[in-house]
C-alpha positions as CSV (number, residue, x, y, z in Angstrom):
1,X,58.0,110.3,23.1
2,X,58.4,111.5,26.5
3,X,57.5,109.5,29.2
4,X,57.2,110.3,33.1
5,X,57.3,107.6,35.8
6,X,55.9,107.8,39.4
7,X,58.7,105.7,41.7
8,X,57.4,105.2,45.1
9,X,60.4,103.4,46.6
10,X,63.8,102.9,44.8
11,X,64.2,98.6,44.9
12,X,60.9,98.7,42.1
13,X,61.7,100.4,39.3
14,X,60.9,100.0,35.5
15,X,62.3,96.5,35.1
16,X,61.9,95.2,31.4
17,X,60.0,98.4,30.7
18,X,63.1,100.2,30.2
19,X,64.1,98.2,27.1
20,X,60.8,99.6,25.4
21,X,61.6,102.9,26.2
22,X,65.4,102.7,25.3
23,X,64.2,100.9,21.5
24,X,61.8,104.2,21.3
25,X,64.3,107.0,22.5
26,X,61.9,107.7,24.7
27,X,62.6,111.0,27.0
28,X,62.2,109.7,30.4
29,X,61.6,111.8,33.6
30,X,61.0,111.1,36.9
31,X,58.9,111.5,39.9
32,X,60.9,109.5,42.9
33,X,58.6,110.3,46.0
34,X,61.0,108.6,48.4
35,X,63.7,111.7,46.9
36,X,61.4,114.8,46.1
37,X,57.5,114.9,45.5
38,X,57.7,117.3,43.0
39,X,55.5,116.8,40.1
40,X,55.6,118.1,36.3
41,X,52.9,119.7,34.4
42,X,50.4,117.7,32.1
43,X,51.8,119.2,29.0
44,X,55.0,118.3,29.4
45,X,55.1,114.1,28.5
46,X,52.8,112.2,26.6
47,X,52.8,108.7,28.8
48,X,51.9,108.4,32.2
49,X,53.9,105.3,34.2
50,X,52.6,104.4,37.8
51,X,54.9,101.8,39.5
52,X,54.0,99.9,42.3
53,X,55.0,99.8,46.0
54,X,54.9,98.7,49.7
55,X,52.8,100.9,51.0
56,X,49.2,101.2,50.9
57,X,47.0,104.2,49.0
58,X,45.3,105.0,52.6
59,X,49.2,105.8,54.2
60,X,48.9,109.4,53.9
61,X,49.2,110.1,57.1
62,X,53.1,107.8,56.9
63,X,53.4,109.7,53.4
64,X,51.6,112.7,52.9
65,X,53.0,113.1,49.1
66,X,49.9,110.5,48.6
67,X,48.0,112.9,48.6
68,X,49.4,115.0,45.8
69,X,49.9,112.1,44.2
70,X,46.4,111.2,44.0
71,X,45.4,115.0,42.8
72,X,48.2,115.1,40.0
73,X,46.8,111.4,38.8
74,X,43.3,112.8,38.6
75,X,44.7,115.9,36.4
76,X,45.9,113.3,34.2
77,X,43.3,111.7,33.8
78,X,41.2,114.8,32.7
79,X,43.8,115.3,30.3
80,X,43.0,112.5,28.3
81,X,46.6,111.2,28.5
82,X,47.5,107.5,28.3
83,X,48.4,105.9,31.9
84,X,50.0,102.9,32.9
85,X,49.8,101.9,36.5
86,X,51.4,98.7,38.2
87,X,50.1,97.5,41.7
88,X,49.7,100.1,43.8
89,X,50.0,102.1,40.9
90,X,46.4,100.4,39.5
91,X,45.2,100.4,43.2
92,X,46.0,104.7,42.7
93,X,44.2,104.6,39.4
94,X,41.2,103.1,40.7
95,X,40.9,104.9,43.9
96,X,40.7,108.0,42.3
97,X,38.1,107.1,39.6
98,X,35.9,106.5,42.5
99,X,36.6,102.9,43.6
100,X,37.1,100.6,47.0
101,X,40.8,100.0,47.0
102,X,40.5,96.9,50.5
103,X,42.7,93.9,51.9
104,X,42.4,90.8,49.4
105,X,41.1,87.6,50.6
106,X,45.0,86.8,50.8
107,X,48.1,87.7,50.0
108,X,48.8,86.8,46.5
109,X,53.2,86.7,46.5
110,X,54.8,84.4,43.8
111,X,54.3,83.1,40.3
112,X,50.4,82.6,39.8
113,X,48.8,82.6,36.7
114,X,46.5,85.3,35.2
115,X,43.2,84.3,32.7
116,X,42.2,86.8,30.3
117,X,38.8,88.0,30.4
118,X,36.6,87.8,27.0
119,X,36.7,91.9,25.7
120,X,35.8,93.6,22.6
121,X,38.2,94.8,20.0
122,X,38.6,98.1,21.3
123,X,40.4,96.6,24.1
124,X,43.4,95.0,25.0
125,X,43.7,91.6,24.7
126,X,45.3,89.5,27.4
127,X,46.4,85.5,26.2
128,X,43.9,83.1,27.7
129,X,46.4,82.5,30.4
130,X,49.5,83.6,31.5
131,X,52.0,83.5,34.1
132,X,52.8,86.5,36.3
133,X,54.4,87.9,39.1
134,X,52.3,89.4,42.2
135,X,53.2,90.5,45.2
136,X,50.3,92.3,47.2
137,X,47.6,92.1,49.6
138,X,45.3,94.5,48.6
139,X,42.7,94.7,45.8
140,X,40.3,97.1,43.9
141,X,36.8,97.1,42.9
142,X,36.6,97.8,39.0
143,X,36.0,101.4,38.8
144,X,33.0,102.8,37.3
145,X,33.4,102.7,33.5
146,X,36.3,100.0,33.0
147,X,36.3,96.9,31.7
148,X,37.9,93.7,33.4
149,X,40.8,93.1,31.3
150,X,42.3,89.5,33.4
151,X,41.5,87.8,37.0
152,X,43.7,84.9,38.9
153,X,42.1,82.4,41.3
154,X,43.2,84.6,44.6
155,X,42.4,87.8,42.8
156,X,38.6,88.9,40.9
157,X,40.3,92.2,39.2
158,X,43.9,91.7,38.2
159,X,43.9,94.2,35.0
160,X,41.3,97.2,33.8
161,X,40.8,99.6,31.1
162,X,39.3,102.9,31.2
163,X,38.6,104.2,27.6
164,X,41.4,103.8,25.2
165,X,43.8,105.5,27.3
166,X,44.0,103.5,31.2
167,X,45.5,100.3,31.3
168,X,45.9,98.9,35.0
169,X,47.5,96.1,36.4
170,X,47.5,94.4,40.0
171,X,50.2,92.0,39.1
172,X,53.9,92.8,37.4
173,X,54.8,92.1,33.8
174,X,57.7,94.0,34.2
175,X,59.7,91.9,37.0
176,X,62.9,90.8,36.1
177,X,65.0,88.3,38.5
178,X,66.9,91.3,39.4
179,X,63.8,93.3,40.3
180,X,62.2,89.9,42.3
181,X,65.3,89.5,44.0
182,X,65.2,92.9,45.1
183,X,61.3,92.7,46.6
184,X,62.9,89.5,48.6
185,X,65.1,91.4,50.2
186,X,63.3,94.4,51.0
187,X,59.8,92.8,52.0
188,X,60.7,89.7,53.1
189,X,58.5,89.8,56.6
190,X,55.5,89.1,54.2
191,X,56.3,85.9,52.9
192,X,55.0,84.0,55.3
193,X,55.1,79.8,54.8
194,X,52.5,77.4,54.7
195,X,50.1,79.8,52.4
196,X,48.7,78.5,49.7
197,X,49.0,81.9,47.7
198,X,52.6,83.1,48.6
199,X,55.6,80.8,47.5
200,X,58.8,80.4,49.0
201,X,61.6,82.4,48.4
202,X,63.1,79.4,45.9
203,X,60.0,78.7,44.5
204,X,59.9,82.7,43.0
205,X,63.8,82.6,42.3
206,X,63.4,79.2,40.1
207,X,60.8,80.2,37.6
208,X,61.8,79.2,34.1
209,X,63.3,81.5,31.5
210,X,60.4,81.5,29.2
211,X,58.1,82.9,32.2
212,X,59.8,86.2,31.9
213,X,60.1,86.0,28.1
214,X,55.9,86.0,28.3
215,X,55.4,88.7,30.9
216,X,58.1,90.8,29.2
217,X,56.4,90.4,25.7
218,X,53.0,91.5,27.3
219,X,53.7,94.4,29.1
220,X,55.4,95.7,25.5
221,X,52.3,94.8,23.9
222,X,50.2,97.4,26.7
223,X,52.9,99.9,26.4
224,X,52.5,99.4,22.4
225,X,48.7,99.5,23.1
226,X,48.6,102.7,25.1
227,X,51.3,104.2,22.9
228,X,48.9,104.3,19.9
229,X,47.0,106.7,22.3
230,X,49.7,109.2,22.5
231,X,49.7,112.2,19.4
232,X,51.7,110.7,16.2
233,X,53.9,113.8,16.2
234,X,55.7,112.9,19.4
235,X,56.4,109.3,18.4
């Protein structure tokens, strides 16, 4: 399988991801826009990953490779080819399928659960409820044509589908301590105390084991979900 990933900044990368792709011998390639925007052709990967990232989808005029971004995204999605996309990577996904991407209610920063949504067959299925790790403070509308795959109580649309292929997610199922650490670190003038929706810096650090043993088994269950999307011969 071969596999290209947008990286916005360098401190959030793949996290657990990587061990999916490693147990596939996935070939991974890479789009780092913080190194060099340049960006491959459809034809040559099979799975689109979208990670996530400070900055907001309406910063072209800070990061003009936005805008490429948000053209090459649209290409993919003509091409019927499977796409993941995590935070701002979802916010990308549903801006350019035609929908609001605005500032949440409030920032949502920490450990907060995530409730499933009742769906069909024919789309992933979430547990009732989960934990998860967020850090953001914007949101999307559902775009036209996806189904509301999970919501939290500070968030209305924490995960869509778009056809069989389109799987996005406002929160991270992919955070490791190392990569959590690493968001402390780099965006640590948002956590601000006293609000119910953003913990402390202990409070993110101290979360059980098993938390990350569930997230981690969910996000291989949507890359195993969008993977069934991508032609057999190249698995």
């Amino acid at each position: 399988m071969r596999v290209h990933v947008l990286q916005h900044v360098a401190f959030e990368g793949l996290g657990s991801m990587e061990t999916w792709l490693e147990d596939r011998k996935a070939r991974v390639t890479w789009t780092r826009f913080y190194e060099n925007s340049a960006l491959p052709e459809p034809a040559e990967f099979d799975l689109l990953i979208i990670l996530g990232g400070p900055m907001s989808i309406h910063d072209e005029a800070i990061y003009p490779w936005l805008s490429a971004e948000k053209r090459f995204i649209g290409e993919i999605i003509a091409a019927d080819l499977p796409i993941l996309g995590i935070c701002l990577g979802a916010q990308l996904i549903a801006h350019v399928c035609g929908a609001r991407v605005v500032s949440g209610r409030q920032k949502e920063i920490g450990w907060f659960p995530v409730y499933a949504e009742v769906s069909d067959v024919d789309h992933f299925q979430f547990p009732r409820q989960i934990p998860a790790f967020h850090w953001h403070g914007e949101t999307f509308d559902l775009p036209p044509g996806a189904t509301r795959l999970a919501h939290s109580a500070a968030c209305e649309n924490q995960a869509f589908q778009i056809g069989n292929q389109i799987i996005g997610l406002q929160f991270h199922l992919e955070s490791t301590a190392f990569s959590i650490d690493a968001l402390i670190r780099h965006c640590a003038d948002e956590i601000i105390p006293g609000q119910p929706t953003i913990q402390s810096v202990e409070q993110m650090l101290d979360a059980p084991s098993d938390a990350y043993e569930q997230i981690h088994a969910q996000v291989q269950r949507v890359l195993d979900f969008l993977s069934t999307q991508v032609p057999q011969k190249v698995l």
